[in-house]
C-alpha positions as CSV (number, residue, x, y, z in Angstrom):
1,X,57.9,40.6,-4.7
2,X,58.7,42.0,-1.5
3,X,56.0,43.5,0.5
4,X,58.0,46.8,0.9
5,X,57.0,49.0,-2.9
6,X,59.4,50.8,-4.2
7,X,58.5,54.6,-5.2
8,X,59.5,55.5,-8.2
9,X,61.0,58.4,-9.5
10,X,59.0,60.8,-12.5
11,X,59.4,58.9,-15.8
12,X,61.6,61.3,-17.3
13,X,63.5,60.4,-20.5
14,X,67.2,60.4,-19.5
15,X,69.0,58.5,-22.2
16,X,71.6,61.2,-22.9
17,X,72.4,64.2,-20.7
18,X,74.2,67.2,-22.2
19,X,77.0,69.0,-20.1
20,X,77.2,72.7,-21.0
21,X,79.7,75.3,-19.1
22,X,77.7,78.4,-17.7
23,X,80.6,79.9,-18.6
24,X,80.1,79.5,-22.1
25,X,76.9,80.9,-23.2
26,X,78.0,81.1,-26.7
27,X,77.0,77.1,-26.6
28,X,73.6,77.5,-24.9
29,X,71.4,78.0,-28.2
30,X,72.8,74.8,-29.7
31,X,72.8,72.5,-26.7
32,X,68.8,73.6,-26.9
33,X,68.7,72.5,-30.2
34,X,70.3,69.4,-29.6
35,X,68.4,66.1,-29.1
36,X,69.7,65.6,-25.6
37,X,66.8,64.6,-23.4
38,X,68.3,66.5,-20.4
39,X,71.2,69.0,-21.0
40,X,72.9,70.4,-16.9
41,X,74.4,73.8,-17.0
42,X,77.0,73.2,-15.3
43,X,78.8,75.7,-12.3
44,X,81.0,73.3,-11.1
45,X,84.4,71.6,-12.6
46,X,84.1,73.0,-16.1
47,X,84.0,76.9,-14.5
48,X,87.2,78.6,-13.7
49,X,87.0,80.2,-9.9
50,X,87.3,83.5,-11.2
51,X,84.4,83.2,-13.8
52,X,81.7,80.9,-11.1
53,X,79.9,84.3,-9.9
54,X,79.6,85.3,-14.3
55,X,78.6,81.5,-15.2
56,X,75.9,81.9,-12.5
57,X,73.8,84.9,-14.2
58,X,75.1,83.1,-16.9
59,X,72.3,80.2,-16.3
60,X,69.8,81.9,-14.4
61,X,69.4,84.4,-17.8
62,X,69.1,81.3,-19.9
63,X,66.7,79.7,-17.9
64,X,64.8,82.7,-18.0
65,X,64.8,83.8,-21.5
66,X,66.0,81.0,-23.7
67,X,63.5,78.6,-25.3
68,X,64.8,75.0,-24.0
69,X,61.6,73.2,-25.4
70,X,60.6,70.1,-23.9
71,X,64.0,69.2,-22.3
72,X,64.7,68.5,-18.9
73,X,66.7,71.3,-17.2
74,X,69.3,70.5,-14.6
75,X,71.9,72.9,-13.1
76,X,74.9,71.5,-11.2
77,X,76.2,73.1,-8.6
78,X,79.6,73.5,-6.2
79,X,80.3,71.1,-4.1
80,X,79.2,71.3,-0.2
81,X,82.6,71.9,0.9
82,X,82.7,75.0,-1.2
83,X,81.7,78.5,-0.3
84,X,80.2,78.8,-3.7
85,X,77.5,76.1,-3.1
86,X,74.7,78.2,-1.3
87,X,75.0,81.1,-3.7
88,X,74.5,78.9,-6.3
89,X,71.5,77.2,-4.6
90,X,69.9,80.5,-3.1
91,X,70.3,82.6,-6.7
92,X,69.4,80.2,-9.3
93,X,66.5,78.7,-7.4
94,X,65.3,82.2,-6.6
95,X,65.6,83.7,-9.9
96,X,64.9,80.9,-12.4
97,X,63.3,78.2,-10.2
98,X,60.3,78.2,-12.4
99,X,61.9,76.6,-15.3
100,X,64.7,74.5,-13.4
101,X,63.8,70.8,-12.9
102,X,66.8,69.5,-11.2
103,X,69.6,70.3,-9.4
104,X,72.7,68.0,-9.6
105,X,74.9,67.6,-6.7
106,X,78.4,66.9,-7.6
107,X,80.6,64.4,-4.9
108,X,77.7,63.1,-2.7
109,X,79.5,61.3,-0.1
110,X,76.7,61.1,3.1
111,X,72.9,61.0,3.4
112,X,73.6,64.4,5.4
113,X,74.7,66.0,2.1
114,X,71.9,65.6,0.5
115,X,69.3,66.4,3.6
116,X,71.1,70.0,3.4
117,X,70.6,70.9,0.0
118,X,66.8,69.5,0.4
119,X,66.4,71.8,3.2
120,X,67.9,75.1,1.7
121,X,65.6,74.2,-1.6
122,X,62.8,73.6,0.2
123,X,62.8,76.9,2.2
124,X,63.2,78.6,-1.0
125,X,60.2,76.7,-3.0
126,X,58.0,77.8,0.3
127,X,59.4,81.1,0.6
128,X,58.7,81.8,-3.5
129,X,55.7,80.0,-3.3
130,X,57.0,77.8,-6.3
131,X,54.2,75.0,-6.7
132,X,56.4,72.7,-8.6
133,X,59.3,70.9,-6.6
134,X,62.8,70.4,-8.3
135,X,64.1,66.9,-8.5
136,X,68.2,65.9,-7.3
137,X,70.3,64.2,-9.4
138,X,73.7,62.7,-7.3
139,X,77.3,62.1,-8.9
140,X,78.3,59.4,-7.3
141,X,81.9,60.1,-7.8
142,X,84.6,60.1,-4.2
143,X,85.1,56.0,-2.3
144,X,82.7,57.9,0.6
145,X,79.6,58.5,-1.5
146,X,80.1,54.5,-2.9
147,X,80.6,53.2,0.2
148,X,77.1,55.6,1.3
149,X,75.6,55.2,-2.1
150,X,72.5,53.0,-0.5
151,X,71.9,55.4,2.0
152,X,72.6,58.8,-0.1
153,X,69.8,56.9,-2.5
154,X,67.3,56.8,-0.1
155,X,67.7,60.4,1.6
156,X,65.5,62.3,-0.2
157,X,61.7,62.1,-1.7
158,X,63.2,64.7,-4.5
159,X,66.4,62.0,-5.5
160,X,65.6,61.0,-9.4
161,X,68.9,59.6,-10.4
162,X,72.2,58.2,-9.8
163,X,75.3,59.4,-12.0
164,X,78.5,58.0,-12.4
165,X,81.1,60.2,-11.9
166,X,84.4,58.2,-13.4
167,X,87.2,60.9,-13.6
168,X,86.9,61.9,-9.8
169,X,85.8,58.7,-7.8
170,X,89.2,57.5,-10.1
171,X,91.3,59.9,-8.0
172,X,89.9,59.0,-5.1
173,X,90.1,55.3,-5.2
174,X,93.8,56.3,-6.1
175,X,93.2,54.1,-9.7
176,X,96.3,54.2,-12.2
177,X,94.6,55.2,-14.7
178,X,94.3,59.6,-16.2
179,X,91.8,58.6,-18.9
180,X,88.0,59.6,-18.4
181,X,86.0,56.5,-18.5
182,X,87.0,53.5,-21.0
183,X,88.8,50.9,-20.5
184,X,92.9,50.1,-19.6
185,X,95.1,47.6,-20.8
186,X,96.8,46.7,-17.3
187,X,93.3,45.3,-16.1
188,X,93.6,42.3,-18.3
189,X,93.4,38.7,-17.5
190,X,96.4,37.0,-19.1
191,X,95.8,32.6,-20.5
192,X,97.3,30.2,-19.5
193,X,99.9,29.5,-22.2
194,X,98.2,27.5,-25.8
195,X,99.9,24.6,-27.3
196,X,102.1,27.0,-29.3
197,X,103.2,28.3,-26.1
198,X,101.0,32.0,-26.7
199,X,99.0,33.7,-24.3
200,X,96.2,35.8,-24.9
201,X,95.6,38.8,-23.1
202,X,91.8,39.8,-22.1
203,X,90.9,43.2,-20.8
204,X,88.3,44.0,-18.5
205,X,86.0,47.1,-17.1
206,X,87.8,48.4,-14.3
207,X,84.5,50.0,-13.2
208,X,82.1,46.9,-13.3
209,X,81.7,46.9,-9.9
210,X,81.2,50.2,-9.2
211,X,78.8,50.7,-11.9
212,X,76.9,48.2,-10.9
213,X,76.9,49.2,-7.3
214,X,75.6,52.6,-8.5
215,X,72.6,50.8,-9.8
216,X,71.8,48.5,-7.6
217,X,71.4,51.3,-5.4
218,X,69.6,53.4,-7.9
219,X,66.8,50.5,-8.7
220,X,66.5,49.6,-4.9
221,X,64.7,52.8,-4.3
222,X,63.2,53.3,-7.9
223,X,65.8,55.9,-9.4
224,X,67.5,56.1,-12.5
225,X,71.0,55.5,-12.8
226,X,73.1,57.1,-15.3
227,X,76.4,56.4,-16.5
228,X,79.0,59.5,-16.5
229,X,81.3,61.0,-18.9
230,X,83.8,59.0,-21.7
231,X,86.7,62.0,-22.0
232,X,87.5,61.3,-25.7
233,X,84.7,62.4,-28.2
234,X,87.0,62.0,-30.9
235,X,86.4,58.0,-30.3
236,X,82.8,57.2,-31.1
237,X,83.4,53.3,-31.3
238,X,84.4,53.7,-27.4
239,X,81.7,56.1,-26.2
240,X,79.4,53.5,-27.9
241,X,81.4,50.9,-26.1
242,X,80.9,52.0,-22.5
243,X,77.4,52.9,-23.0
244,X,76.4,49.3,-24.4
245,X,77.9,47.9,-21.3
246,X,76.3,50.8,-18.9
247,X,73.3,50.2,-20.5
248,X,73.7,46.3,-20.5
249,X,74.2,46.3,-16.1
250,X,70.6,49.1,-16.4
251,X,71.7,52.5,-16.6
252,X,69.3,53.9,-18.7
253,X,71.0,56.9,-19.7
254,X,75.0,58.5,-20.1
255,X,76.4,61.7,-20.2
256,X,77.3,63.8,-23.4
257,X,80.5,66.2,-22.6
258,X,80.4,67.0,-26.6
259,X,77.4,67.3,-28.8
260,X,78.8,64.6,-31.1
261,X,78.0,62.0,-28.2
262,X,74.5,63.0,-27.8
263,X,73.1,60.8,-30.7
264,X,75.3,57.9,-29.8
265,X,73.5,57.8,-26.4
266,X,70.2,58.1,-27.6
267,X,70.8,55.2,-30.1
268,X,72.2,53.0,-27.2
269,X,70.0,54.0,-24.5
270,X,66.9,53.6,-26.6
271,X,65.6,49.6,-27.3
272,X,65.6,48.8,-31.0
273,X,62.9,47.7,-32.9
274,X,63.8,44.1,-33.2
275,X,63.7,44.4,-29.0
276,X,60.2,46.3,-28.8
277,X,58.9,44.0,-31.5
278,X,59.9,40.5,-29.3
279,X,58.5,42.5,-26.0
280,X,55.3,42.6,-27.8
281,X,55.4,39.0,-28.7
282,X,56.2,37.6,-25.5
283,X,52.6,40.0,-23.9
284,X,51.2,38.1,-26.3
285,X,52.3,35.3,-25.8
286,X,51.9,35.5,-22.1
287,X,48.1,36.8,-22.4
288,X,47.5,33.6,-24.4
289,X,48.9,31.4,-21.4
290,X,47.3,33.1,-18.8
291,X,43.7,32.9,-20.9
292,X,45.1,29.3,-20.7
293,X,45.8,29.0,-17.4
294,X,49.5,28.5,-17.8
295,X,52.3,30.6,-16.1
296,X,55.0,29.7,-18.7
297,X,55.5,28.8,-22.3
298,X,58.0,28.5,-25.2
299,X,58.9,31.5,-27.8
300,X,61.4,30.8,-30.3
301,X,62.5,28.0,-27.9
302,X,62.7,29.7,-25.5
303,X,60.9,29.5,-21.7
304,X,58.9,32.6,-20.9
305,X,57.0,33.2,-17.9
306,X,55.7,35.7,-15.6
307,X,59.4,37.4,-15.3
308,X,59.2,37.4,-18.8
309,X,56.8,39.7,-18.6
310,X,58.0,42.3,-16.8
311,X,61.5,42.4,-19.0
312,X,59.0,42.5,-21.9
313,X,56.7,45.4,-20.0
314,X,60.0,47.9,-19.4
315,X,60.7,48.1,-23.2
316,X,57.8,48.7,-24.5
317,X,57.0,51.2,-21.9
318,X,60.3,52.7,-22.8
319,X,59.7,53.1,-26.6
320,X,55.8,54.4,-25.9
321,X,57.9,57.2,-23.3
322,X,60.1,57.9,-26.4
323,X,58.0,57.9,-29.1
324,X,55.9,60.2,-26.6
């Protein structure tokens, strides 16, 4: 390991993250009686101009009143490069910062972006004397915050977690595509022809790489990263799709932008038994070579060794955090 440890962010379950319009408080009581480990109220792109300043007292009342349980909170906000941003900083923080844990900042593109919002939050915590400090979650989501994602990672002792936002960094990468996550048939590979003169055509993940950019990024300096929205809810098959392969590159967590989505990303996002159950074998296994004086041995026929280990050591630590 390198000599430089990474910090890492508060251990918060984040396997599925429920949008909710502030708009729309007809939806708040069931969002809190969802399952979704973190639910965002959300003042940005699901909030009509006209209705942002309503969707604002919206939130704050919610905060304040409603019983969310044991979820994490998260509001996100306007963008920087809106004149709605600070009020939505300056109010909610003010009025319901006791029961906020996060704020999520929506197209992060530089470090600087994310030293602004830490400054106006922090004046506000010291000002209200709040003792508890709220945590930043950043949609990655425009070609400038991918091409700054290392650096937007590391601005902050409050960062916690990395999102992928598909639908806008699409439009600004200029990709062909109008769907909202998924996949698209023109990013295939096509065979060379077979001996009945057929091809077969193979389609890829248009956003591999920037996915696993995203997480890289996110690991590097001990946050979690968390894949974005899939647009149609009426496909369950393809949400469960894209969140096995998020969750396959180390996301450990995807958004819900319809209640029906929240259980699929809490079964994906969540190891299965047969996984916690060979963990526990191989820390057994392991303890057996060290008491032996060996740093690697065979399970199943397979090598294990000190690596091993620490694959073994995030699952189970996973399931104790869930069944927690």
């Amino acid at each position: 390991m390198s000599f430089h440890v990474i910090e890492q962010a508060p251990a918060r379950l984040n396997r599925s993250e429920l949008a909710v319009p502030g708009s729309q408080p007809q939806l708040f009581e069931k969002a809190a009686q969802s399952d979704a480990d973190v639910v965002f109220l959300d003042l940005e792109d699901a909030v009509a101009p006209d209705d942002k300043a309503q969707a604002r007292k919206n939130i704050i009342k919610a905060l304040n009143e409603m019983d969310w349980g044991k979820k994490t909170m998260s509001v996100r906000i306007n963008g920087l490069d809106t004149h709605y941003m600070y009020r939505d900083v300056v109010d909610v923080v003010e009025q319901s910062g006791g029961r906020l844990d996060l704020i999520m900042i929506p197209k992060v593109g530089t470090a600087a972006d994310v030293y602004a919002i830490d400054m106006l939050v922090t004046q506000i915590e010291d000002a209200m004397g709040y003792k508890k400090r709220i945590g930043f979650e950043h949609i990655i989501e425009t070609a400038l915050g991918m091409q700054n994602v290392t650096e937007i990672a590391g601005a902050s002792k409050r960062n916690e977690s990395l999102h992928f936002g598909v639908a806008d960094y699409a439009a600004s990468t200029r990709a062909r595509t109008t769907n909202i996550g998924g996949v698209n048939p023109d990013y295939s590979v096509l065979t060379d022809p077979l001996e009945d003169g057929s091809r077969a055509v193979h389609w890829g993940d248009m956003w591999h790489y920037a996915l696993a950019r995203m997480v890289v990024a996110a690991r590097a300096n001990g946050l979690r990263p968390v894949d974005g929205p899939f647009g149609d809810f009426s496909d369950p098959d393809g949400y469960r799709a894209a969140a096995k392969r998020a969750a396959v590159l180390g996301c450990e967590g995807k958004w819900a932008i319809h209640p029906s989505q929240v259980g699929l990303a809490n079964e994906v996002m969540s190891p299965s038994e047969a996984e916690v159950k060979r963990a526990n074998r191989i820390l057994e296994a392991m303890a057996e070579a060290a008491a032996a004086g060996k740093g690697a041995v065979s399970l199943d026929g397979r090598l294990i060794d000190y690596a091993s280990i620490r694959q073994a050591e995030v699952l189970v630590q996973k399931a104790k955090q869930i069944a927690g």
